[in-house]
C-alpha positions as CSV (number, residue, x, y, z in Angstrom):
1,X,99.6,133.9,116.5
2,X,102.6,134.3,114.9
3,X,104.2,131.0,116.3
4,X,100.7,129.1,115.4
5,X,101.6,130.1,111.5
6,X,105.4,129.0,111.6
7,X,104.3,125.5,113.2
8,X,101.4,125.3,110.2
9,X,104.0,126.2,107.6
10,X,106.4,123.3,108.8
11,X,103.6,121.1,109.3
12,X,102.6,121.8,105.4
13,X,106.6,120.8,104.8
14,X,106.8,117.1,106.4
15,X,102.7,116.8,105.5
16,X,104.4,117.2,101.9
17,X,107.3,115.1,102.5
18,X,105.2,112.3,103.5
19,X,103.3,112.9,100.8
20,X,106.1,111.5,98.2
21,X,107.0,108.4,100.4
22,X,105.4,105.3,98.9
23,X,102.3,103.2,100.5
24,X,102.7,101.4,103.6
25,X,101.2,97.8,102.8
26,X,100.8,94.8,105.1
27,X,99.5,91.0,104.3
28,X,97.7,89.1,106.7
29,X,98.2,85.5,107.5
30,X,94.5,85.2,105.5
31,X,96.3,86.4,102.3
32,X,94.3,90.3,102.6
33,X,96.5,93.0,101.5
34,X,95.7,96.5,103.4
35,X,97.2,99.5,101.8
36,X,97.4,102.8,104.2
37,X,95.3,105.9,103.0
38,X,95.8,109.1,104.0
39,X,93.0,110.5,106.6
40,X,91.6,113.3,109.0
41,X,90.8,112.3,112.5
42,X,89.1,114.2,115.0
43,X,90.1,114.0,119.3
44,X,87.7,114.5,122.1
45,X,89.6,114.6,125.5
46,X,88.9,115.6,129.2
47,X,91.0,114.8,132.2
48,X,93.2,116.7,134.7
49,X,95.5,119.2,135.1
50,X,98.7,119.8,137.5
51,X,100.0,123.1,137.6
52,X,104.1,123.4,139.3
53,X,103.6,125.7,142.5
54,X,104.0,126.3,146.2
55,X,101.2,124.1,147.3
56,X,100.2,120.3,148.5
57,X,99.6,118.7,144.7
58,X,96.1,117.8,145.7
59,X,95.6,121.7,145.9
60,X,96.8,122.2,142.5
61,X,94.5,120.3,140.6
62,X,92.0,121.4,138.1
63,X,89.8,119.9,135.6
64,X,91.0,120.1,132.0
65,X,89.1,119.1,128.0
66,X,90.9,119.2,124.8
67,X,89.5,119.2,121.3
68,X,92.0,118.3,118.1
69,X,91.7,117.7,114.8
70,X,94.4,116.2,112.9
71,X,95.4,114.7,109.8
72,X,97.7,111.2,109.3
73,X,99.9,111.6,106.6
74,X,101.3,108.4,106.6
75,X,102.3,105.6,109.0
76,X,104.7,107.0,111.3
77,X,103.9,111.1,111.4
78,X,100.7,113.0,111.9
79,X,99.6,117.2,112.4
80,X,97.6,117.7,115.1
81,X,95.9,121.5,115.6
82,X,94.3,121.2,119.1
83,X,92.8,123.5,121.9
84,X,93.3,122.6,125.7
85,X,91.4,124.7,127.9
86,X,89.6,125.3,131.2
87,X,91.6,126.2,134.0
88,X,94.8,126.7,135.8
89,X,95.9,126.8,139.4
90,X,98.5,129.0,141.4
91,X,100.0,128.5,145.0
92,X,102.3,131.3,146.5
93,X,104.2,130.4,149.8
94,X,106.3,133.9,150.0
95,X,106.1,136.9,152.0
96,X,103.8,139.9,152.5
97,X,104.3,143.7,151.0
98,X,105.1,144.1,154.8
99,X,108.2,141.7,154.9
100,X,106.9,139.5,157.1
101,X,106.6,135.5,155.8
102,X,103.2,134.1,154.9
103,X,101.3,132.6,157.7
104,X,100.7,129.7,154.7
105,X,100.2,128.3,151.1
106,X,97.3,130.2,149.4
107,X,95.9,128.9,146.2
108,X,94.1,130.7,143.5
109,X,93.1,129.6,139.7
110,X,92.2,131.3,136.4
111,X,90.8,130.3,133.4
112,X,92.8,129.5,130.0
113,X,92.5,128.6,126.9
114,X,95.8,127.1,124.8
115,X,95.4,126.3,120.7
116,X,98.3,125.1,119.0
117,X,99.8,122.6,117.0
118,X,101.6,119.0,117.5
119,X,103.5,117.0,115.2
120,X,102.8,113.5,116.0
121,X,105.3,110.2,115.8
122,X,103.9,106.7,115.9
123,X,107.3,105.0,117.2
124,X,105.2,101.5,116.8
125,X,104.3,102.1,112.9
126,X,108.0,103.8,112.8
127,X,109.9,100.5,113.9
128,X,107.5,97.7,114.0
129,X,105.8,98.5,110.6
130,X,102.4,99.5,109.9
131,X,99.7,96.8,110.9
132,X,96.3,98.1,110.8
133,X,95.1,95.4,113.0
134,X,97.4,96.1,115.5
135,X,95.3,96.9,118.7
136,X,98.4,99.1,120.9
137,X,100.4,102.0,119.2
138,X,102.8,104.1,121.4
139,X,103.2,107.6,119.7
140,X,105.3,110.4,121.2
141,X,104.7,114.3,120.2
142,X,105.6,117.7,120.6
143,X,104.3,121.1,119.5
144,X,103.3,124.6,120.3
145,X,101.6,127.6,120.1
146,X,99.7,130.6,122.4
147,X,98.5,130.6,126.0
148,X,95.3,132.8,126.7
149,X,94.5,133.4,129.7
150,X,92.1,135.9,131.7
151,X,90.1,135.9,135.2
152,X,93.3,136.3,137.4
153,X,90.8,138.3,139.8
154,X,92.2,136.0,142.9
155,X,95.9,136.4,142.4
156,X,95.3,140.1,142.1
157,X,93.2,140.3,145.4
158,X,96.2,138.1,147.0
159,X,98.7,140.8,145.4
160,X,97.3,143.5,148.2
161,X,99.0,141.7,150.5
162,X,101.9,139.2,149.0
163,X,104.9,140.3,147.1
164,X,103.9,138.0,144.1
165,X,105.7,140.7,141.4
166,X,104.6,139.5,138.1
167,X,100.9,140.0,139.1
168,X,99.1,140.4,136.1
169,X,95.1,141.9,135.0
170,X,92.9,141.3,132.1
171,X,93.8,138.8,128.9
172,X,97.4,138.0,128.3
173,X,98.3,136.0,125.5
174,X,102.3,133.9,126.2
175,X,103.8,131.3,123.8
176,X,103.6,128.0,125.1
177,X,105.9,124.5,124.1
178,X,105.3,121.5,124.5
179,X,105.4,117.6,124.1
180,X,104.1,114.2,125.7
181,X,103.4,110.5,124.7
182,X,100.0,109.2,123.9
183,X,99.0,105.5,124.4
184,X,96.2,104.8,121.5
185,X,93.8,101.7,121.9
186,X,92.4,100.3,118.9
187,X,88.8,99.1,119.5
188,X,87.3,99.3,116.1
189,X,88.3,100.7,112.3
190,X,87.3,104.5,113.1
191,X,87.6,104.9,116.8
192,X,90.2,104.3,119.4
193,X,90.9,105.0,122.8
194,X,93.7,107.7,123.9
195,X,95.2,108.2,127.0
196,X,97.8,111.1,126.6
197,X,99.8,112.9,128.9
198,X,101.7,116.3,128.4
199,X,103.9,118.8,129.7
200,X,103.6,122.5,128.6
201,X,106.2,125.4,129.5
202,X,105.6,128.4,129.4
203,X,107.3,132.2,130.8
204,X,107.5,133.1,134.3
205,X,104.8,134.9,134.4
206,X,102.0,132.9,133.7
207,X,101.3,132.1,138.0
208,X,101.8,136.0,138.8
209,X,104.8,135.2,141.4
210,X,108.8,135.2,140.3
211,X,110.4,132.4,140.7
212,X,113.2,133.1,138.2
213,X,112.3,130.1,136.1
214,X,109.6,129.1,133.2
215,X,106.5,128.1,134.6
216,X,105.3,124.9,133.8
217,X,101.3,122.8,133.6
218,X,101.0,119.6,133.3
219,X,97.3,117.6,131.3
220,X,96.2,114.0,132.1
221,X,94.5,113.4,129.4
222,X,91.7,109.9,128.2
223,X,89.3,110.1,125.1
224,X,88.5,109.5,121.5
225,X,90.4,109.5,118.7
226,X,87.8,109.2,115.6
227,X,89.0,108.4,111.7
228,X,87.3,110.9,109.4
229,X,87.5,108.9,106.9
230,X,88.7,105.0,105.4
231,X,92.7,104.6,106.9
232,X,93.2,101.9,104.7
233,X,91.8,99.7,101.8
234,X,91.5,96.3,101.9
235,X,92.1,93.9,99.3
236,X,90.9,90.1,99.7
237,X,93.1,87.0,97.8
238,X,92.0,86.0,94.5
239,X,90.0,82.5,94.9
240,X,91.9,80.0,92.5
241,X,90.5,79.0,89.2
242,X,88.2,75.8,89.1
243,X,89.9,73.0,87.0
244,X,88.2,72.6,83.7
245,X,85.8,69.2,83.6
246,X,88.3,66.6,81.9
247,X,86.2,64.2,79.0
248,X,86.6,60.5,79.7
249,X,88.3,59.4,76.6
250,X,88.8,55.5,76.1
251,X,92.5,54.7,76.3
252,X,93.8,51.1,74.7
253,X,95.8,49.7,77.3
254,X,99.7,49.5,77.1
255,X,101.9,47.4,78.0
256,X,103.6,46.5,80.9
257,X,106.5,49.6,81.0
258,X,110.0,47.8,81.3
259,X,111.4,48.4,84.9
260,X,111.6,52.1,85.8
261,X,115.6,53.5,86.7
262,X,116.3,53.3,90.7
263,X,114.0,57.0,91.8
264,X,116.6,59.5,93.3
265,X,115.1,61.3,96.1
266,X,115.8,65.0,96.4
267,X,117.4,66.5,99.0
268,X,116.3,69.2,101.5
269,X,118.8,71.3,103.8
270,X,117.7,74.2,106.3
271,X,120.4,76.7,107.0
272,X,119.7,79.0,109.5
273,X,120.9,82.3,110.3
274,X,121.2,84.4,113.9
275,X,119.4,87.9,113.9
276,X,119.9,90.6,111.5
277,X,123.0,88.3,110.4
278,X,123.8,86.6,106.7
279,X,126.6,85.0,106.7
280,X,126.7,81.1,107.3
281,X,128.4,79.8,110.7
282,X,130.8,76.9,111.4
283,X,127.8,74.9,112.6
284,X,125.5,75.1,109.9
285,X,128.4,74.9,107.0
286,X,128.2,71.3,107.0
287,X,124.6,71.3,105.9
288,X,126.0,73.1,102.5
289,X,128.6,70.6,102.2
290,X,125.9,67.8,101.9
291,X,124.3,69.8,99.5
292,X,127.5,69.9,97.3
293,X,128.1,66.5,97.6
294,X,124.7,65.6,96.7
295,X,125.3,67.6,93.3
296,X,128.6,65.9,92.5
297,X,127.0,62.4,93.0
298,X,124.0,63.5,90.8
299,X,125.5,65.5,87.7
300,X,122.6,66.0,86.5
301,X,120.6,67.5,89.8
302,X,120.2,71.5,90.4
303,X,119.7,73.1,93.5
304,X,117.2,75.8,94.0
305,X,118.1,78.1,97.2
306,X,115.4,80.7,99.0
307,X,116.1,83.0,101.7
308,X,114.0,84.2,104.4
309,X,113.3,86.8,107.2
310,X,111.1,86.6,110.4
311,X,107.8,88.4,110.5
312,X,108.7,89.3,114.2
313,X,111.3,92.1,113.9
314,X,112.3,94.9,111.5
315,X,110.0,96.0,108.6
316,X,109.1,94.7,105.1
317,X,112.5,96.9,103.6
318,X,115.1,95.5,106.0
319,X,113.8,92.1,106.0
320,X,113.9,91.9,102.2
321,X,116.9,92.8,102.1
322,X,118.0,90.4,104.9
323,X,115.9,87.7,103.2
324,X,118.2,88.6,99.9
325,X,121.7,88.2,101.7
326,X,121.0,85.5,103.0
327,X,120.7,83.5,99.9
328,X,122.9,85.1,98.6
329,X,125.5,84.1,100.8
330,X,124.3,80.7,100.5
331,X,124.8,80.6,96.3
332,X,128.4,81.9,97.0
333,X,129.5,78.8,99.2
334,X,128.0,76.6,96.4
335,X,130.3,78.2,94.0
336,X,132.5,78.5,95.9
337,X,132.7,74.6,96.1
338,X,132.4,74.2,92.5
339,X,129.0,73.9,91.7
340,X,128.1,75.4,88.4
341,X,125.6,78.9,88.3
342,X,124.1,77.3,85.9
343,X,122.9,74.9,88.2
344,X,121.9,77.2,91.2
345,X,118.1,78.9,91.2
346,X,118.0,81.7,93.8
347,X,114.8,83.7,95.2
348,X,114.0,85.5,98.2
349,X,110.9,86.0,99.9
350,X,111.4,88.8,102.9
351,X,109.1,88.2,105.6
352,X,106.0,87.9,103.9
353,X,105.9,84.0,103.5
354,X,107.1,82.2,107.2
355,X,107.6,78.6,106.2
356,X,108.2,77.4,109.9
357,X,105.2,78.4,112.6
358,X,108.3,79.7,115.2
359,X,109.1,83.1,114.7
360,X,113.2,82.6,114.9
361,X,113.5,79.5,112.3
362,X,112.2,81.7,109.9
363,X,115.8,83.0,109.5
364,X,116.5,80.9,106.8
365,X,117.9,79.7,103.5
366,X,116.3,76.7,102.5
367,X,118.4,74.4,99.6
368,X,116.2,72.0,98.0
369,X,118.6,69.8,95.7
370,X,116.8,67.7,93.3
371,X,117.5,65.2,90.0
């Protein structure tokens, strides 16, 4: 028990932690903003269990359920307090208190029950970003807290006539550690599917023989994962105004307007950038040189550069910052060739607007020179 309450207590500390760390947002391609909300969710599991002894594996099989209930503090990291129980299986290949070797593997099983508490690490929110529509998340976990386990009647009719040595009676309660990955299937806004699998160690005593290392069980786990709760709010675009109705007003006619000035055309250039890179290569360096020249032939033209990231790698902090270098770098060479600042507009947009529909183009600066 006293493990269980130093795992709660540093659960309490990142749970706080998270706490502080802003809202995860994300944008669909519809324009709806999500914003993450902290939530409880609830895990109902069954499957099987492996326990590591001296038997065919088939032999060491034995049903196993688990029941959790956890709380998402944000994105990436999650508590988990759960209970895996039913039982566990033993096989002792050894000899008897006689000396003599054992004619064979003998199996034997007791019952168990093992709460605790896991610490939980979506590695898909933690480097892809947080997309609430996203249908596959890979998390990866690991915890701890006490083995109970009673009913060892077998093993103890076995000890009469095998040397097992760490033979135990009665309810024994042994610390237990472990960790695993969980796949988790999206199939709706409050329930997903989990398949999870898990190793657990535990003392050399737990399977009543020595073996002079830590016994080990290992869960196959599928189930439920239920959201107690909203995970996230959803916030639809703002529809555009409607024009106001324009009155038909009689207009004298004019006359003919005297020959409009030859129409210069503006000028569009596309510089684009390799991955997680901002500076601008040999090959695309010409395109700022046309820019330039465009601006000396047209004194009176400016030049308005925007940067860009693709929605396909990092997260929204990296990629604004990517998307920010990159016309960045773009503004120096102008200057650098003379154009005045006064004459250079710079924004960035991150990842959140893609002006080209494949993912790598989006790597951009795009300079749009115009009179």
């Amino acid at each position: 028990m006293k493990c269980i309450k130093t795992l709660l207590v540093a659960a309490l500390v990142l749970g706080g932690s998270a706490v502080a760390s802003a809202q995860a947002t994300y944008t669909d391609k519809e324009g709806n903003e999500y914003t993450f909300k902290k939530h409880a969710f609830l895990d109902l599991q069954g499957g099987a269990q492996y326990t590591l002894g001296e038997a065919k594996f088939g032999d060491l099989i034995s049903p196993n359920v688990q029941l959790g209930i956890g709380y998402q503090f944000n994105p990436w990291f999650a508590a988990r307090i759960a209970a895996n129980a039913w039982q566990s299986k033993g096989g002792y290949n050894g000899v008897t208190e006689t000396g003599k070797t054992a004619p064979g593997n003998v199996t034997y099983k007791w019952k168990y029950v093992a709460p605790g508490i896991d610490f939980i690490f979506n590695l898909s929110n933690a480097f892809c970003g947080w997309n609430p529509n996203r249908v596959f998340n890979l998390s990866a976990f690991i915890g701890g807290g006490a083995n109970i386990a009673w009913g060892n009647d077998r093993a103890n009719e076995l000890a009469k006539a095998y040397e097992m040595r760490y033979i135990w009676d009665g309810t024994k309660v042994r610390p237990v550690a472990r960790g695993g990955v969980e796949l988790n299937f999206r199939v709706s806004k409050a329930v997903s599917i989990m398949v999870e699998g898990n190793a657990n160690m535990l003392s050399d005593k737990y399977n009543s023989k020595k073996a002079g290392n830590p016994d080990w069980y290992f869960n196959a786990l599928a189930g439920l994962r239920i959201n107690l709760g909203k995970s996230y709010t959803k916030k639809a675009p703002e529809p555009a105004p409607a024009p106001e109705p324009q009155k038909e007003e009689y207009v004298e006619p004019t006359p003919a307007p005297a020959p409009a000035p030859e129409k210069i055309e503006s000028l569009r250039r596309d510089v684009f950038f390799t991955i997680n890179k901002t500076g601008v290569t040999a090959e695309e360096q010409p395109k700022v040189d046309e820019i330039v020249a465009y601006l000396n032939k047209h004194p009176e033209a400016k030049v308005t550069v925007t940067g860009y990231a693709d929605a396909g790698t990092g997260n929204d902090k990296i990629n604004d910052a990517l998307a920010a270098k990159r016309a960045a770098t773009v503004v120096k060479a102008l200057k650098d060739a003379g154009i005045a600042e006064s004459r250079i507009t710079s924004d960035s947009k991150g990842a959140r607007v893609q002006p080209f529909s494949e993912n790598d183009k989006n790597r951009v600066s795009i300079m749009v020179a115009e009179p």
